[in-house]
N, C-alpha and C positions, 0 to 999 in steps of 0.2 A: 504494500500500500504506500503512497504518496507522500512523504511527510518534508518539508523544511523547517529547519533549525532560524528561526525568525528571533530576536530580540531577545534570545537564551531561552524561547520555549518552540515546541513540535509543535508545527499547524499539520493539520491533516488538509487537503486538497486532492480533488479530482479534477483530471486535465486531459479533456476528449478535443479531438477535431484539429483542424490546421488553419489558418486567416488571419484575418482582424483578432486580436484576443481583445476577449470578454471576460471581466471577472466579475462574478453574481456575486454577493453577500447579502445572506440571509440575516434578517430580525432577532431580538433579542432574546434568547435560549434555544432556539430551532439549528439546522445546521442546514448545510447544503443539498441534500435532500427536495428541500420546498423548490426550488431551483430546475427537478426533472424534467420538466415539460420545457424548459427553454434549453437547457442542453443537447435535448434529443432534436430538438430544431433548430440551433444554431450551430452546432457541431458538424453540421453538414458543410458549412462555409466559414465556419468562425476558429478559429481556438475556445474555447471556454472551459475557463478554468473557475472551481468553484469552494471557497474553504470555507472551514471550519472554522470561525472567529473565537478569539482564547474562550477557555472555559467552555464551548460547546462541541455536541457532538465525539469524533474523535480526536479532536486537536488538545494539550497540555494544559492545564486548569491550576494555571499561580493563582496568588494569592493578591499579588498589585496587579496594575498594568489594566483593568476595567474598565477604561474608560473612553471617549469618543476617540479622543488625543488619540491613545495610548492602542487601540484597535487600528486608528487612522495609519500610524509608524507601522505596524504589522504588516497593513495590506499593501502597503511600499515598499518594506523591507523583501514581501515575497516577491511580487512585482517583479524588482529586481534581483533575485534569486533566478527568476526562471525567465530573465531576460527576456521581458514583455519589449515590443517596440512601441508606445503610443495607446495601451490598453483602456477601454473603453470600461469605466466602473459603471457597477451599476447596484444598486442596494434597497432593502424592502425596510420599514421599522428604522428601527434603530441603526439597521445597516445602511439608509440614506443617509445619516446625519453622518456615519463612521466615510460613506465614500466622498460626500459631499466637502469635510475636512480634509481628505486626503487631497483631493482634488484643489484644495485651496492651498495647501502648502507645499503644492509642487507639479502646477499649473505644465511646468514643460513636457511633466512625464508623462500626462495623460492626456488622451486623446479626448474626452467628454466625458462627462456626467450622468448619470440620471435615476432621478431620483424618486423610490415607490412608497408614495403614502407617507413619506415620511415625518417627525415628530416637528422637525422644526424650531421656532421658537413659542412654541404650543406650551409644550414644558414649565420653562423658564416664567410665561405671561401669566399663562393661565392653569398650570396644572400643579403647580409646587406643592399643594395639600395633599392632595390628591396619592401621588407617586410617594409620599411621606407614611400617608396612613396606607398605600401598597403594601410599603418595603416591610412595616409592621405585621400585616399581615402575612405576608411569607414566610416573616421568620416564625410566627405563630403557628400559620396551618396550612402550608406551601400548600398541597398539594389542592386543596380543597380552592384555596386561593386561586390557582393559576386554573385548573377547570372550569370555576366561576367564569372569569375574567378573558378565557378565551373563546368562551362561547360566542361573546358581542363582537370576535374581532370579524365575523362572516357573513357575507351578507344571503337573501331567501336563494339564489342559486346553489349556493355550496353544496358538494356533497356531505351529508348529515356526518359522515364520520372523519370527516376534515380536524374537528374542536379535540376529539379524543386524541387524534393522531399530533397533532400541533402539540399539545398538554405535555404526549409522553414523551417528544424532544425535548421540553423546558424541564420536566422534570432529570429526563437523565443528563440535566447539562450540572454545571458547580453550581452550588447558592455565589459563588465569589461575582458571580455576574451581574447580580444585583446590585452593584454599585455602580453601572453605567444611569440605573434609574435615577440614581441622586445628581450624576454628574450631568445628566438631561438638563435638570433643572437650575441648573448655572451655565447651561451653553445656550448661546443665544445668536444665531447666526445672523440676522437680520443687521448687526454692526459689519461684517465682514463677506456676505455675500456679494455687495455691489464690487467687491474687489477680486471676484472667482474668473478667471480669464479663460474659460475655456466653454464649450458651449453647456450648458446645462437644462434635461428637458425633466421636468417634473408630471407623475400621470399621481393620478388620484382617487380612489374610490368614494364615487356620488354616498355608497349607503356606510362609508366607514364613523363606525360608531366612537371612534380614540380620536382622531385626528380630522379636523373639517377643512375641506378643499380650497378653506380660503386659507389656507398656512401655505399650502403650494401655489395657488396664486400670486400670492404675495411675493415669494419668496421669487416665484419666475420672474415678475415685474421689476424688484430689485439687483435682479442677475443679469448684467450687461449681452448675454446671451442668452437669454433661459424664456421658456414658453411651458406652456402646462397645456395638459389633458385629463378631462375627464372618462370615467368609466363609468358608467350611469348602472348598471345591475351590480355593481362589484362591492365589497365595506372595504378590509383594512390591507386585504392581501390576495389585490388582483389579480395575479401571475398565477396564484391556484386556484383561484374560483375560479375566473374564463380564460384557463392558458392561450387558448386559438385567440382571440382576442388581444390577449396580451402582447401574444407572440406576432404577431400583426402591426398592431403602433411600433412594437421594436424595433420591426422588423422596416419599418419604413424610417423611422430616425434613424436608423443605422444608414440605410442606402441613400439620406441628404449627405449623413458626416462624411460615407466615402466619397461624395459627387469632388471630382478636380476644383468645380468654385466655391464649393462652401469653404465660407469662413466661420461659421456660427449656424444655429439651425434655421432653417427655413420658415417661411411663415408656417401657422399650423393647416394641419390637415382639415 
């Protein structure tokens, strides 16, 4: 199996296909996995590569290092491990805000952005109670907690056994991961977006129950190249309720970034 030695810990990654590389990063205790349905379909022309972010899945589960920052160094450090040319991020949850830093602090090395459902300055404005009286209950009654709570993230498409399936990656991921939720609520991209120099497309679930589509809005509006999409049947984690769909708008930002004149994305679709 796939492992890199990243930042003194083993990320686990899977790395199918030949192209453009793609690297997918899944949401907050899920792993690579959620990710299937784009792999199987972009792997036909793309590289895609797809990890484990610390503490989930198969990858090494320290004890520091949790954080948007601290993921952001990660998915760089591999990057550059496996000699990405221009790698096109791409992140769901909490893995938009991890690609969307990465992307900020090292604009040369990546080719675009993009960014699913992600938290934004949601956190930070409006959800700082909220993610406080979370973290309390996880440590209380994790399991019960995170069932609850991922029930809302789907929206009336999903398949019914989606919530069970999601639950039991978070549960076998570390508790240690639970401190990116705190560090949500002190990151606030809205001061350092207008500074993201490379093109950034935000999609969005019309029925996501966590994050409202005006975070991605916004946040395109403030992005010197950024546009957003909506997904009007979809809630928190579009790419698995309507892969075809999903796999579709990808699939079409991908074929502006590679057009010879883009400099940035094209008007929307």
């Amino acid at each position: 199996m796939p492992y890199a030695t990243v930042d003194g810990i083993e990320l686990f990654y899977e790395d199918h296909g030949a192209g453009q590389p793609l690297i997918l990063l899944h949401g907050w205790g899920t792993c690579g996995q959620v990710w299937s349905a784009q792999r199987e379909e972009f792997a036909r022309d793309h590289r895609v590569i797809t990890p484990d972010w610390r503490g989930c899945g198969r990858s090494g589960r320290p004890s520091s290092g949790n954080t948007i920052a601290g993921n952001a160094e990660d998915i760089l450090a591999l990057a550059a491990a496996l000699e990405l040319d221009g790698p096109v991020l791409v992140g769901c949850s909490a893995g938009a805000a991890i690609v969307l830093e990465a992307a900020t602090r090292a604009p040369s090395f990546v080719r675009a952005v993009v960014a699913v459902d992600g938290p934004g300055y949601w956190p930070a404005e409006r959800k700082a109670e909220r993610l406080v009286e979370l973290r309390r209950a996880l440590r209380t009654a994790r399991a019960e907690t995170v069932r609850q709570w991922v029930k809302d993230w789907y929206g009336p498409l999903a398949d019914p056994a989606l919530p069970e399936w999601t639950a039991q990656q978070i549960l076998d991921s570390s508790e240690y991961i639970d401190e990116i939720l705190t560090d949500a609520v002190r990151h606030n991209p809205r001061a350092t977006i207008g500074e993201l120099a490379v093109p950034a497309v935000f999609v969005h679930g019309e029925l996501d129950a966590e994050i409202p589509f005006e975070v991605s809005e916004t946040l395109a509006e403030l992005a010197p190249h950024g546009e957003a999409h909506l997904m009007k049947e979809s809630g928190h984690m579009p790419h698995v309720e309507q892969p075809a769909e999903f796999n579709a708008l990808l699939r079409s930002v991908l074929r502006r970034l590679a057009a010879p004149a883009a400099a940035g994305p094209a008007d929307q679709d």
